[in-house]
LONUNU-548300 format. One line per field, with one value per atom (N, C-alpha, C, O): residue number from 1; residue in one letter; atom name; y, z negated, x negated. Coordinates in nm, 4 decimals, always signed. Layout:
LONUNU-548300
seq = (NUM,...)
type = (a,...)
atom = (CA,...)
y = (Y,...)
z = (Z,...)
x = (X,...)
This chain:
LONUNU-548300
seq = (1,1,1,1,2,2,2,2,3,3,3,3,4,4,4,4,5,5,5,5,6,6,6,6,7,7,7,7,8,8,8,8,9,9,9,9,10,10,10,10,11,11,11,11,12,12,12,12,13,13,13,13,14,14,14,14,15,15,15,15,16,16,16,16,17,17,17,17,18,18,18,18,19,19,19,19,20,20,20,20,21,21,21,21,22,22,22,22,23,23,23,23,24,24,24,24,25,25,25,25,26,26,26,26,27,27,27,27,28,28,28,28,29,29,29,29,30,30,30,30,31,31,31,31,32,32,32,32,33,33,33,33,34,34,34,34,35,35,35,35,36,36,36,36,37,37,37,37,38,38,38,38,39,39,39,39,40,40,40,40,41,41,41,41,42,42,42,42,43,43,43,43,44,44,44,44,45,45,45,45,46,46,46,46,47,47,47,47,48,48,48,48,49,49,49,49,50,50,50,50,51,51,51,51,52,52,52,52,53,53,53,53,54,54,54,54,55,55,55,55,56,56,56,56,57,57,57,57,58,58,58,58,59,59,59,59,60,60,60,60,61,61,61,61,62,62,62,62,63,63,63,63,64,64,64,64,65,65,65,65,66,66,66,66,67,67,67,67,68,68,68,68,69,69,69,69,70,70,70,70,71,71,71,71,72,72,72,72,73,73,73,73,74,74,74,74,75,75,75,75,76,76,76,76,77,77,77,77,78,78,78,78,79,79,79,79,80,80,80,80,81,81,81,81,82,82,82,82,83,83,83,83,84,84,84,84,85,85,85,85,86,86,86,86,87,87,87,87,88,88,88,88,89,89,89,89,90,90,90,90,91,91,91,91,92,92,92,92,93,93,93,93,94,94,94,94,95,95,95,95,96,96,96,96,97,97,97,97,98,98,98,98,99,99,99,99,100,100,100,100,101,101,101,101,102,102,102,102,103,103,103,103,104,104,104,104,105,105,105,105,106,106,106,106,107,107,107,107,108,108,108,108,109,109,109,109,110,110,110,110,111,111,111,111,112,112,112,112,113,113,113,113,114,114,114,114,115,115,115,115,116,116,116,116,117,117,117,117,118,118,118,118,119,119,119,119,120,120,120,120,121,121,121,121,122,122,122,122,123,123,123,123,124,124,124,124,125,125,125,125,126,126,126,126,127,127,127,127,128,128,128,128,129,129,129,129,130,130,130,130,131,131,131,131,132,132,132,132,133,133,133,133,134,134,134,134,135,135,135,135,136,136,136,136,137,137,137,137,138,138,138,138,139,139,139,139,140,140,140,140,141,141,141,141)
type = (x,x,x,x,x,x,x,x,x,x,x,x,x,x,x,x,x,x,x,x,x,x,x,x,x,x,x,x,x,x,x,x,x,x,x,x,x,x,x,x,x,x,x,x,x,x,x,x,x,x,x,x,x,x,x,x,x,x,x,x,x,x,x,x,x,x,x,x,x,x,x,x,x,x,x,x,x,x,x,x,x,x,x,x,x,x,x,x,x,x,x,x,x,x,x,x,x,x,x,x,x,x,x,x,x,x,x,x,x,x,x,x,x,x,x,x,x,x,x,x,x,x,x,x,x,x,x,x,x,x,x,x,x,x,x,x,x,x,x,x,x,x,x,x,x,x,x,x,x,x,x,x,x,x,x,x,x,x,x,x,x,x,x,x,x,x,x,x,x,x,x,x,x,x,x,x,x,x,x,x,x,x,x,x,x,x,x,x,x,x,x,x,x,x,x,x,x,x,x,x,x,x,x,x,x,x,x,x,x,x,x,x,x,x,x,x,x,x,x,x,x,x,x,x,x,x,x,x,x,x,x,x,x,x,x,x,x,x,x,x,x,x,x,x,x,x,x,x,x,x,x,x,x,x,x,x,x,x,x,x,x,x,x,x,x,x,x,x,x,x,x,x,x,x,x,x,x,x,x,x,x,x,x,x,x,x,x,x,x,x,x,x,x,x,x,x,x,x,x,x,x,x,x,x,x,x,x,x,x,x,x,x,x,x,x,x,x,x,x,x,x,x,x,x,x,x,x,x,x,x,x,x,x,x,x,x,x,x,x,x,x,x,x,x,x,x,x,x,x,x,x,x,x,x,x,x,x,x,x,x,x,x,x,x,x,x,x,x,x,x,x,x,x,x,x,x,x,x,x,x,x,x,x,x,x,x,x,x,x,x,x,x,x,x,x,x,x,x,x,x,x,x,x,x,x,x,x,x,x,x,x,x,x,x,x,x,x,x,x,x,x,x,x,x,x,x,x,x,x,x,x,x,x,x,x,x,x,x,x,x,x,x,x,x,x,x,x,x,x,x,x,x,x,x,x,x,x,x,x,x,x,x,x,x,x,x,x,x,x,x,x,x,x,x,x,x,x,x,x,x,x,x,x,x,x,x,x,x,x,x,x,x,x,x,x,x,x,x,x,x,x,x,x,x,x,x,x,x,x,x,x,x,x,x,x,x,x,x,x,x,x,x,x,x,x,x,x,x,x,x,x,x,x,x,x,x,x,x,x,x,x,x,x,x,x,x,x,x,x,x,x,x,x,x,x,x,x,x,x,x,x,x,x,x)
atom = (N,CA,C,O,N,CA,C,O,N,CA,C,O,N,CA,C,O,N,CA,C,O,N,CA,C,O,N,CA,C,O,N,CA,C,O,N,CA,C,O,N,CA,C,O,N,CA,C,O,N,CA,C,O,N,CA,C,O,N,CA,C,O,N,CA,C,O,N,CA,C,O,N,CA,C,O,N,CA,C,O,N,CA,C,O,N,CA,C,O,N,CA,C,O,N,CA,C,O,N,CA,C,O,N,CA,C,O,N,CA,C,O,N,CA,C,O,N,CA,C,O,N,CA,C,O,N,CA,C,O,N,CA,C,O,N,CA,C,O,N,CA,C,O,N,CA,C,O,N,CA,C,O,N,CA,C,O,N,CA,C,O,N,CA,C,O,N,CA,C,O,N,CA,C,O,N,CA,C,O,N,CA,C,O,N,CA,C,O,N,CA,C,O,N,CA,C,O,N,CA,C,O,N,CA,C,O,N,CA,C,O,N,CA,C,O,N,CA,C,O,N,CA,C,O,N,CA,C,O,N,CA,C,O,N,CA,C,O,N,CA,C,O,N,CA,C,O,N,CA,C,O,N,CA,C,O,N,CA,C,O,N,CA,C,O,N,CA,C,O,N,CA,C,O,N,CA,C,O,N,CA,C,O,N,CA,C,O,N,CA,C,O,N,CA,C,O,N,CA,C,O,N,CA,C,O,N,CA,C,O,N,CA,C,O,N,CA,C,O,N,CA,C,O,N,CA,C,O,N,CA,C,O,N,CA,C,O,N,CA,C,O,N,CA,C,O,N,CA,C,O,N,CA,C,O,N,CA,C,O,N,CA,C,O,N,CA,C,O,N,CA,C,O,N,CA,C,O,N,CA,C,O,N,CA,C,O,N,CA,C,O,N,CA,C,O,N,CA,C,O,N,CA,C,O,N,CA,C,O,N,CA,C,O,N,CA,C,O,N,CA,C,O,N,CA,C,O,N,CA,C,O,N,CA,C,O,N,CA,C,O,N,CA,C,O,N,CA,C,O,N,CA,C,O,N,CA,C,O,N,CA,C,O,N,CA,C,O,N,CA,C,O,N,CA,C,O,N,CA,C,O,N,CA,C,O,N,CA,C,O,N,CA,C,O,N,CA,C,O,N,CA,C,O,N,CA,C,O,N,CA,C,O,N,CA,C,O,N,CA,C,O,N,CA,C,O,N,CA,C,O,N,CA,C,O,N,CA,C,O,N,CA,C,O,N,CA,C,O,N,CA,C,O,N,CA,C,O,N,CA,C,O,N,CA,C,O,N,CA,C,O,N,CA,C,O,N,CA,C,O,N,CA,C,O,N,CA,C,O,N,CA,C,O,N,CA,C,O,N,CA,C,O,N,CA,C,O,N,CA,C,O,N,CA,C,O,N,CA,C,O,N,CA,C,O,N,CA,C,O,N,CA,C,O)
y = (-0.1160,+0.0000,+0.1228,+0.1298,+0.2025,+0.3264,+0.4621,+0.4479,+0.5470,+0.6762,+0.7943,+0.7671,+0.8894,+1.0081,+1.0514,+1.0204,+1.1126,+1.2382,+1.3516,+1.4129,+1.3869,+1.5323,+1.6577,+1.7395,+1.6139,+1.7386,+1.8096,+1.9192,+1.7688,+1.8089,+1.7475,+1.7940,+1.6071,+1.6245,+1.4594,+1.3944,+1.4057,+1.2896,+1.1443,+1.0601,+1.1167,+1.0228,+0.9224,+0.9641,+0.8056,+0.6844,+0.6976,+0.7085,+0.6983,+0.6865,+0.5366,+0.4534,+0.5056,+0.3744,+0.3318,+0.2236,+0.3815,+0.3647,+0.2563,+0.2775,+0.1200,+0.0603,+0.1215,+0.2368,+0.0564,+0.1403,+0.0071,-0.1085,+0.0821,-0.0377,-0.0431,-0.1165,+0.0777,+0.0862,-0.0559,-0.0721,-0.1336,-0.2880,-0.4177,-0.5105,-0.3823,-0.4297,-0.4417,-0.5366,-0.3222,-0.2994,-0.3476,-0.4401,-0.3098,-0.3483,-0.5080,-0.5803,-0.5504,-0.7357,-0.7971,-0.8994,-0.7038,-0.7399,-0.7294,-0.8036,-0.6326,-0.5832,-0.6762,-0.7162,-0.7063,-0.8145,-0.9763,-1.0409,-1.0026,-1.1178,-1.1123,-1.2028,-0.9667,-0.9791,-1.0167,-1.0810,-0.9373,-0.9530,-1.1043,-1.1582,-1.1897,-1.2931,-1.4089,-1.5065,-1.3521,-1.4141,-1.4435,-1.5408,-1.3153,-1.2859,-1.2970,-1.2992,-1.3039,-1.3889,-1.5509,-1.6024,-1.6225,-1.7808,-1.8583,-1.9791,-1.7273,-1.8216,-1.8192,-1.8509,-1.7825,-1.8457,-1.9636,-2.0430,-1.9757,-2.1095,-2.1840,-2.2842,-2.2220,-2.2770,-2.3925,-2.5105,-2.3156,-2.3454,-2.4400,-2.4378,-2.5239,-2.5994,-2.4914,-2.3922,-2.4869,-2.3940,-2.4809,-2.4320,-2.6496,-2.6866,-2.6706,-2.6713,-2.6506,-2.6698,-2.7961,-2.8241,-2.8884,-2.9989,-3.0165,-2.9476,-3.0895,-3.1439,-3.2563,-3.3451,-3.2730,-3.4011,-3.4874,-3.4294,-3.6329,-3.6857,-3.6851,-3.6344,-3.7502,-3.7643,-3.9078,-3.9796,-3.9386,-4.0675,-4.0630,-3.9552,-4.2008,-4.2387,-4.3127,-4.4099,-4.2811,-4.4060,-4.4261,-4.3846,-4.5002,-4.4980,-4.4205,-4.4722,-4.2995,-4.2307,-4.2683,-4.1939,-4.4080,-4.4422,-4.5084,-4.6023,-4.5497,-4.6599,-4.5773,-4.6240,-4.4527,-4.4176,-4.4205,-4.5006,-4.3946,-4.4568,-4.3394,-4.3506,-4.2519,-4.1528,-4.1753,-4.0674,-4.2681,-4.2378,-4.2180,-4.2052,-4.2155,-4.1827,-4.0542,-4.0767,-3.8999,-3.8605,-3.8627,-3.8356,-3.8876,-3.8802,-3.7818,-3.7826,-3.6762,-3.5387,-3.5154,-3.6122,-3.4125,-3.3884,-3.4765,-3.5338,-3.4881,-3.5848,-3.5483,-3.4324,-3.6223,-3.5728,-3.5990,-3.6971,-3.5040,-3.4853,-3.4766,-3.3963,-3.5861,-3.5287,-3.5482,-3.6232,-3.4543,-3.4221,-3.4192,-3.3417,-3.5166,-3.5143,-3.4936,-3.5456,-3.3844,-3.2803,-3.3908,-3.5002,-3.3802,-3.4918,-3.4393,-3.5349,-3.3494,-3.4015,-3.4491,-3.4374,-3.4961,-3.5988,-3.5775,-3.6508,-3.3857,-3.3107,-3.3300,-3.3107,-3.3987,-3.4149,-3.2888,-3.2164,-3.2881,-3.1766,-3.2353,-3.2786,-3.2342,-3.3078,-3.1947,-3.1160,-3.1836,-3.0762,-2.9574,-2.8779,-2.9570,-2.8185,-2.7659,-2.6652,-2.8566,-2.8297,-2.9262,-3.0449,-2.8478,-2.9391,-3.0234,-2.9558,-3.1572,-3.2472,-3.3360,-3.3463,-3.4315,-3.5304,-3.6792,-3.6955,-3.7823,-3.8847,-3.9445,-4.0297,-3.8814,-3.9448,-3.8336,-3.8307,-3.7296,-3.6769,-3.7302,-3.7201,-3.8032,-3.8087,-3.9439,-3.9691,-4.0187,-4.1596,-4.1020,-4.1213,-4.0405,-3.9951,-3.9506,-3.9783,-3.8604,-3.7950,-3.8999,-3.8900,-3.9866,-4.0459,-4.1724,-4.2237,-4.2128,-4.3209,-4.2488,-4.3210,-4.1185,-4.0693,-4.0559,-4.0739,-4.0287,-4.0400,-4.1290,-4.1193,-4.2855,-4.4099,-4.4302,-4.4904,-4.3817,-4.4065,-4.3275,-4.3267,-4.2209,-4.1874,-4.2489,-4.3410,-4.2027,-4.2841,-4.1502,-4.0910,-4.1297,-4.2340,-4.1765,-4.0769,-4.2721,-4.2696,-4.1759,-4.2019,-4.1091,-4.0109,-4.0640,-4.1548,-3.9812,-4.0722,-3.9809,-3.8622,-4.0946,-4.0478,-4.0342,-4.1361,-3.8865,-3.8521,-3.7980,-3.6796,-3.9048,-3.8272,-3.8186,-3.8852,-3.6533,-3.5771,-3.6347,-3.6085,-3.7036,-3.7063,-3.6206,-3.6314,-3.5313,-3.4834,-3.5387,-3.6097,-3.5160,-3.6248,-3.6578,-3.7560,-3.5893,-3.6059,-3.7217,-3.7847,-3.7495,-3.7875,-3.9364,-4.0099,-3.9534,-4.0761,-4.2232,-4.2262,-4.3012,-4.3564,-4.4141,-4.4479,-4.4094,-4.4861,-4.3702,-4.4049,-4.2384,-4.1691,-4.1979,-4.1849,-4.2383,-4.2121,-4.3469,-4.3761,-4.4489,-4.5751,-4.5855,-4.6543,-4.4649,-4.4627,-4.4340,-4.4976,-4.2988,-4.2294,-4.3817,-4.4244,-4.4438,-4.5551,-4.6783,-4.7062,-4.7167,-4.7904,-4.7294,-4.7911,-4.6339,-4.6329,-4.5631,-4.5483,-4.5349,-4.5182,-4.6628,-4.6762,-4.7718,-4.9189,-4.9481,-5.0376,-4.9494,-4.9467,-4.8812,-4.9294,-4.7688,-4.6942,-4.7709,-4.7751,-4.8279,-4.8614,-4.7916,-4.7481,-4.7377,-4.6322,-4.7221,-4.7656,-4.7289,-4.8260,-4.7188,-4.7665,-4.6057,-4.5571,-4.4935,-4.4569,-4.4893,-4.4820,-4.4271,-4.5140,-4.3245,-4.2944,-4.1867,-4.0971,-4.2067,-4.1190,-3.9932,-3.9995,-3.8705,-3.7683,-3.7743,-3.7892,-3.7656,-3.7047,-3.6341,-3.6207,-3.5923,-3.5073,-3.5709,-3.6268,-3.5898,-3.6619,-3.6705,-3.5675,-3.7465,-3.7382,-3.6311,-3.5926,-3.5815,-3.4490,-3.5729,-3.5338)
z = (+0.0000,+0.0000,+0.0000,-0.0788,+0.0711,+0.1079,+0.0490,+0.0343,+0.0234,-0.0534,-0.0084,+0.0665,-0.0319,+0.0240,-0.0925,-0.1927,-0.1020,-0.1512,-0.1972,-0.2882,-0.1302,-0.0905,-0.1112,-0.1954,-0.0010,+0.0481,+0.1580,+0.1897,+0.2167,+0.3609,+0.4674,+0.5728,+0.4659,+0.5348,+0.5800,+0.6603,+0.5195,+0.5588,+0.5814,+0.6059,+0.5703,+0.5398,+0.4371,+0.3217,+0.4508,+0.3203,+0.1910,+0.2035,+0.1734,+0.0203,+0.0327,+0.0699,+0.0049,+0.0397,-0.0823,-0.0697,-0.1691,-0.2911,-0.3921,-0.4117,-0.4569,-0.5315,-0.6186,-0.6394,-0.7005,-0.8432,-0.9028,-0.8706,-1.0397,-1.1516,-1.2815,-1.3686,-1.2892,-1.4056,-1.4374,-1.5591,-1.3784,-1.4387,-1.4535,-1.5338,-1.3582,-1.3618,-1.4952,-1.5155,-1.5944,-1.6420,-1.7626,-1.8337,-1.7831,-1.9235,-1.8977,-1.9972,-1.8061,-1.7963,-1.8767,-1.9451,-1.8518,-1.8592,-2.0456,-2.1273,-2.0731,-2.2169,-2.2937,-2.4081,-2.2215,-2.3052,-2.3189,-2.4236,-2.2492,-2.2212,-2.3191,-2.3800,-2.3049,-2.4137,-2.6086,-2.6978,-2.5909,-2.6933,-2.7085,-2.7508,-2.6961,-2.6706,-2.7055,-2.7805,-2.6149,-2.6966,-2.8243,-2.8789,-2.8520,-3.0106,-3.1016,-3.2226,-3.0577,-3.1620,-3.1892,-3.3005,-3.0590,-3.0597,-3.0572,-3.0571,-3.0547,-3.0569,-3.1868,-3.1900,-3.2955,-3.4546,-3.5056,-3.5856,-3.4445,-3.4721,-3.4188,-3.4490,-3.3241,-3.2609,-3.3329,-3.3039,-3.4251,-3.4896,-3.5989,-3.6397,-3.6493,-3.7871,-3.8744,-3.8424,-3.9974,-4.1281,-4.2213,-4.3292,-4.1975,-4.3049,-4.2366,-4.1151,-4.2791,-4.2299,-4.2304,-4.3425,-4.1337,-4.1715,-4.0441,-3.9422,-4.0692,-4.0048,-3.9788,-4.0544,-3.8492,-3.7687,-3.7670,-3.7817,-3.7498,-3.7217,-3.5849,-3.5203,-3.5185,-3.3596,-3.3689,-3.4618,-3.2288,-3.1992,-3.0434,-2.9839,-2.9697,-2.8369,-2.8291,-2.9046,-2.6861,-2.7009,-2.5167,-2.4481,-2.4848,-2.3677,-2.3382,-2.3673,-2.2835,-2.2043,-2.1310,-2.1100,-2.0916,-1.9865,-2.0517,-1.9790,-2.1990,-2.2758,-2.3541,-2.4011,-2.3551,-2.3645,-2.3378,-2.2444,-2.3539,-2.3409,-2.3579,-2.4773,-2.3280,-2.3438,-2.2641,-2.2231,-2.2380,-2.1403,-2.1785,-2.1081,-2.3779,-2.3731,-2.5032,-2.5922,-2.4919,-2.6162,-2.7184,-2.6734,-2.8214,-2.9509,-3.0506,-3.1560,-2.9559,-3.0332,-3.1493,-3.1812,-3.1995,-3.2689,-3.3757,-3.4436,-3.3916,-3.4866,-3.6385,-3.6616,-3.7294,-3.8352,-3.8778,-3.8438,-3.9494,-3.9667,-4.0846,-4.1570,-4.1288,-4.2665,-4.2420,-4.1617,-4.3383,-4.3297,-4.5024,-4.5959,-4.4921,-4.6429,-4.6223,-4.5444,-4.7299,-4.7732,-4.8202,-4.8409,-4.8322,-4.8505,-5.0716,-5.1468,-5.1208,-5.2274,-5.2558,-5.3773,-5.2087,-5.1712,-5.1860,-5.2140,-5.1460,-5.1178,-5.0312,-4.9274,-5.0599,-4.9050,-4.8496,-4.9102,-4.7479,-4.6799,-4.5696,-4.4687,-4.5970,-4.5550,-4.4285,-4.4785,-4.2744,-4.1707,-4.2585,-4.3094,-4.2689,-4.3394,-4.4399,-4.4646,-4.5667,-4.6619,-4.7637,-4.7726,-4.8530,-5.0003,-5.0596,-5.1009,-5.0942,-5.1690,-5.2107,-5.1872,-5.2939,-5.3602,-5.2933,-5.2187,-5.3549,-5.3131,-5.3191,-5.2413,-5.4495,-5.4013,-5.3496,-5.3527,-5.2962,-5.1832,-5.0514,-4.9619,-5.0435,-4.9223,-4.8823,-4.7655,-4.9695,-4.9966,-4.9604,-4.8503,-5.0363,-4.9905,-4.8727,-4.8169,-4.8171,-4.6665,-4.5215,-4.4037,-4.5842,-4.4742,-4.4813,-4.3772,-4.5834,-4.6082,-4.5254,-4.4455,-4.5403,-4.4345,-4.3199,-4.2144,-4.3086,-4.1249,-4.0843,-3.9638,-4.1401,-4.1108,-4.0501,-3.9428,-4.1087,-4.0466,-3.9490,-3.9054,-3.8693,-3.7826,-3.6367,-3.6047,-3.5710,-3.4280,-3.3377,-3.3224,-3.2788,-3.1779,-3.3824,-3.4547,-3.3817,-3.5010,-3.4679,-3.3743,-3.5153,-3.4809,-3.5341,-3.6172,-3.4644,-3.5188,-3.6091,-3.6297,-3.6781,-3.8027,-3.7576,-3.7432,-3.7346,-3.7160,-3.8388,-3.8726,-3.9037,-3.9807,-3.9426,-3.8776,-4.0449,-4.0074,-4.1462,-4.2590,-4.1299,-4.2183,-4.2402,-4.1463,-4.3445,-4.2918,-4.3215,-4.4216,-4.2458,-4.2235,-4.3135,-4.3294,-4.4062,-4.6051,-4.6585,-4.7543,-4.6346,-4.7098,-4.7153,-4.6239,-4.8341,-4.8687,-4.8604,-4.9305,-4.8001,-4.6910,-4.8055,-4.7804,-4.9340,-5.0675,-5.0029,-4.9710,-5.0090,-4.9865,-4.8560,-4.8411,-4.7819,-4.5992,-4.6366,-4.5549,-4.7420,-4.6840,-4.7933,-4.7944,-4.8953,-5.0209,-4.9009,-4.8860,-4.7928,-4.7168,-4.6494,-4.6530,-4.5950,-4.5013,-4.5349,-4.4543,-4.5889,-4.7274,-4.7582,-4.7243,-4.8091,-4.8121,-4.6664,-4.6630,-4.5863,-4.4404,-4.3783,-4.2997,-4.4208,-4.3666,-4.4896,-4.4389,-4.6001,-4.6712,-4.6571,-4.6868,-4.6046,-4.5762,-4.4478,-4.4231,-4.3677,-4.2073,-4.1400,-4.0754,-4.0940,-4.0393,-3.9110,-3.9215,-3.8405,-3.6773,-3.6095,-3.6119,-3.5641,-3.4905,-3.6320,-3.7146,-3.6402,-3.6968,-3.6406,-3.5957,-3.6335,-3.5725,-3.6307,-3.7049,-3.5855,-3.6359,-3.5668,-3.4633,-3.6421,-3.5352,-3.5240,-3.6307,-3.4256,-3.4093,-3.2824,-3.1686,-3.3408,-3.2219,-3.1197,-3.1732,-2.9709,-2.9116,-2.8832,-2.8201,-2.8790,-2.9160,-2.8224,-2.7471,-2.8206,-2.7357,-2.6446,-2.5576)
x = (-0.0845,+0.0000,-0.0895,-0.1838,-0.0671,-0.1734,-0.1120,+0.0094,-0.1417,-0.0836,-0.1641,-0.2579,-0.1501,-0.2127,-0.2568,-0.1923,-0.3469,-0.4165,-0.3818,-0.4375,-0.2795,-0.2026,-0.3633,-0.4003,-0.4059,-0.5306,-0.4586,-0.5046,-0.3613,-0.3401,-0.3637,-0.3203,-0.4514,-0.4829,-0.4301,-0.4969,-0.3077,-0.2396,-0.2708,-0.1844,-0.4170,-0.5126,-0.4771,-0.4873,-0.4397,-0.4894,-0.5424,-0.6644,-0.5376,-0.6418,-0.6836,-0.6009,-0.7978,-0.8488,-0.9325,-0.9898,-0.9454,-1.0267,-0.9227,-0.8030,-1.0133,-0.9286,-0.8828,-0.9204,-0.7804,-0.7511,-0.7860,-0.7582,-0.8844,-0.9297,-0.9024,-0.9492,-0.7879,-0.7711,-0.6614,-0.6532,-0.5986,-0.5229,-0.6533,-0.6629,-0.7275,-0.8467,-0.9344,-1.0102,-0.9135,-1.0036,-0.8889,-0.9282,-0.7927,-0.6899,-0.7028,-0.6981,-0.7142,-0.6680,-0.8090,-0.8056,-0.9479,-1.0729,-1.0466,-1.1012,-0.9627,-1.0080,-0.9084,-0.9300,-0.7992,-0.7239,-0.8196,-0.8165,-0.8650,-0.9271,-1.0751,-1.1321,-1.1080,-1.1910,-1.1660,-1.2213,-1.0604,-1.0030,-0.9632,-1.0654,-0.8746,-0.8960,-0.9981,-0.9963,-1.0896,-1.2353,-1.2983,-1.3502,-1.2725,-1.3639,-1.2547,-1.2771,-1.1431,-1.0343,-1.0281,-1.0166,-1.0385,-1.0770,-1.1887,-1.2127,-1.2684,-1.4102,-1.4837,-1.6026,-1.4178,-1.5002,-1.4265,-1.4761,-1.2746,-1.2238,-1.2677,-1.2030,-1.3720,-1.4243,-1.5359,-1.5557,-1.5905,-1.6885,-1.6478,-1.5317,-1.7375,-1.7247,-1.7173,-1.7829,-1.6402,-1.7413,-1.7902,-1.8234,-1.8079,-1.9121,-2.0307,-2.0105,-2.1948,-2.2594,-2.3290,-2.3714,-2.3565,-2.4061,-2.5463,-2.5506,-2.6181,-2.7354,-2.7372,-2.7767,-2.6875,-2.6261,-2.7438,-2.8514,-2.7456,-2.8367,-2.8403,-2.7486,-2.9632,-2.9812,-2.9933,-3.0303,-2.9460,-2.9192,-2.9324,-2.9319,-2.9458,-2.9325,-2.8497,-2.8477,-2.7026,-2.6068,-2.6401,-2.7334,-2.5291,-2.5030,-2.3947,-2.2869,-2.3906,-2.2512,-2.1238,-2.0279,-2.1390,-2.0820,-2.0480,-2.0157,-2.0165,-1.9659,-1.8489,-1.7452,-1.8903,-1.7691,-1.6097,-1.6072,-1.5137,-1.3599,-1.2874,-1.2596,-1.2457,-1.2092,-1.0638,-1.0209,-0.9934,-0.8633,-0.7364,-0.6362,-0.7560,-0.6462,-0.6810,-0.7630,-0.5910,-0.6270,-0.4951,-0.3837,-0.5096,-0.4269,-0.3816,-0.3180,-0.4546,-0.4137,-0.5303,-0.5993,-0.5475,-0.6848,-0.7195,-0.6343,-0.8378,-0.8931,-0.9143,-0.9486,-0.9000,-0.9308,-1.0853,-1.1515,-1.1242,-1.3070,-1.3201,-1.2612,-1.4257,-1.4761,-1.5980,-1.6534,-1.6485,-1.7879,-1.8635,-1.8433,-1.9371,-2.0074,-2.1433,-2.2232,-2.1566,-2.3243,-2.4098,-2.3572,-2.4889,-2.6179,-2.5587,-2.5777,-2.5186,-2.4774,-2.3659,-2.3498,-2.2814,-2.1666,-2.0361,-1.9413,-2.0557,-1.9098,-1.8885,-1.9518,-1.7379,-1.6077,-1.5205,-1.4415,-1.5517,-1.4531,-1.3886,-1.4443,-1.2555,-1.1613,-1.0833,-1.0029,-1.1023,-1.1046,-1.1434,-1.0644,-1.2753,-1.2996,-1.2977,-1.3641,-1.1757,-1.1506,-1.2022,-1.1706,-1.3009,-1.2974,-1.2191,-1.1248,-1.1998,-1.1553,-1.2223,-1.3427,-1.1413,-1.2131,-1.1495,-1.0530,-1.2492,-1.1564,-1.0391,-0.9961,-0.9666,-0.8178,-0.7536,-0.6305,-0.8249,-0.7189,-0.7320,-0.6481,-0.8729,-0.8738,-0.8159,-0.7862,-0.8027,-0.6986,-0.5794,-0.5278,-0.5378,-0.3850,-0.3503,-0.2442,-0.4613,-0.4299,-0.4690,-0.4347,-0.5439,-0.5368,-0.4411,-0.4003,-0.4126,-0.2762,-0.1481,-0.0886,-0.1063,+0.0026,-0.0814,-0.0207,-0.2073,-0.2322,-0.2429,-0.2663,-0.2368,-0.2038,-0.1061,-0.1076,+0.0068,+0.1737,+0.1912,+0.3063,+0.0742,+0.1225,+0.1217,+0.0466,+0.1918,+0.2021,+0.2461,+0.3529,+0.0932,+0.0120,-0.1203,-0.1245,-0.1711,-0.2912,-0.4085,-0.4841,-0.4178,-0.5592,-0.6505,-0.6522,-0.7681,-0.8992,-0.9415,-0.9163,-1.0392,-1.0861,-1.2488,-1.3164,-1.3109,-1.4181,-1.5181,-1.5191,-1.6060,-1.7350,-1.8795,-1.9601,-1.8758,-1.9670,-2.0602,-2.0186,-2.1710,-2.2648,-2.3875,-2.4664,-2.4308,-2.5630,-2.6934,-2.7023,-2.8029,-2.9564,-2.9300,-2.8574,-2.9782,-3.0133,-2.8907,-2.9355,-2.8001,-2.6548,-2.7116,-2.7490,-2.7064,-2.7280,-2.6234,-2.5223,-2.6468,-2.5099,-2.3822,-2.2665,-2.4541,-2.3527,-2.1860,-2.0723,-2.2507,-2.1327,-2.0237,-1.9022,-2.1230,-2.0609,-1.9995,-1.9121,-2.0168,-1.9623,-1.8264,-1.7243,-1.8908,-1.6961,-1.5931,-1.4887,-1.6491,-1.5053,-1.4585,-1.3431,-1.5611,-1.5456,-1.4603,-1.3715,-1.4681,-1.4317,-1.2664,-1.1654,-1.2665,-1.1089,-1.0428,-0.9206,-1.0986,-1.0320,-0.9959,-0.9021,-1.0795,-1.0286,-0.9650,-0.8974,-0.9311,-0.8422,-0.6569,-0.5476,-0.6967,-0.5629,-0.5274,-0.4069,-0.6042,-0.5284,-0.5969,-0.5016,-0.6864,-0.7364,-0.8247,-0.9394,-0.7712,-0.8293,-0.9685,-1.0819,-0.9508,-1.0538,-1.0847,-1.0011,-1.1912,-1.3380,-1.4643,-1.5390,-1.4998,-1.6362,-1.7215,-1.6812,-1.8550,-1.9526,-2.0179,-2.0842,-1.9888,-2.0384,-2.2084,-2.2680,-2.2719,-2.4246,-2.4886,-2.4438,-2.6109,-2.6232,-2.7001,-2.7958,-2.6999,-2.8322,-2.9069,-2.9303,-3.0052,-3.1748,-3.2016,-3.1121,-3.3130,-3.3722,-3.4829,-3.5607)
C-alpha cells in the first residue's frame, strides 16, 4: 500500500515502516527474560559424567513432565525443586504411582553424594510402584 508524503509532489512513499516491527521485537523480548530463569534448575548440583550410547535411547512416547529429585552430597532431598524429607517423598510419589499415563521419576545425584542416599530415594520409588526410573548425568567431554 503506497501513501504520499504530501510534499506536492504525488510520489509513493516507499520507505518501510518499523515501528510494528520494532513493538513485535520488544514483546518477544520480553517474553524471553520472563521464561528463561524457569528454565533453569534452582538446586545446584554437580552431575556426574558418563558415556552411554545415544541411539539406545527410546524416546517415542512422552508422559508429560517428569518428576526430579535431586540429592546434595549431604543428603538433602529436593523433591522438583523443593525441600523435603523422606516421608514426603513416599507420599508424593505413592499418588504419582496411580497416575495414568505414570511419569517418570528422574534423579539428580551430585559427584560427592554418597550412593547410601541415591539408593533410600530408590528404594522407596520401587516401593511406591514407580516403573521408569532414571539417572540424570552429564556426558563425558
Amino acid at each position: 500500500m503506497a501513501f504520499s508524503n504530501n510534499s506536492g509532489s504525488g510520489k509513493p512513499n516507499s520507505e518501510i515502516n518499523v515501528v510494528p516491527l520494532v513493538d513485535v521485537m520488544l514483546v518477544l523480548l520480553i517474553i524471553f527474560m520472563v521464561t528463561t530463569p524457569l528454565m533453569s534448575h534452582k538446586v545446584e548440583i554437580e552431575l556426574p559424567q558418563t558415556n552411554f550410547n545415544r541411539e539406545l535411547l527410546n524416546d517415542d512416547k512422552v508422559d508429560g513432565p517428569p518428576i526430579t529429585i535431586a540429592v546434595t552430597s549431604r543428603g538433602n532431598i529436593f523433591y522438583n525443586d523443593e525441600p523435603v524429607t523422606l516421608e514426603l517423598v513416599e507420599a508424593r510419589l505413592s499418588s504419582a504411582a496411580q497416575l495414568t499415563p505414570q511419569p517418570s521419576l528422574q534423579i539428580r545425584g551430585d559427584r560427592t553424594t554418597e550412593y547410601r542416599f541415591i539408593s533410600e530415594v530408590v528404594n522407596i520409588a520401587q516401593a511406591q510402584g514407580m516403573r521408569k526410573v532414571g539417572y540424570i548425568s552429564l556426558p563425558e567431554n
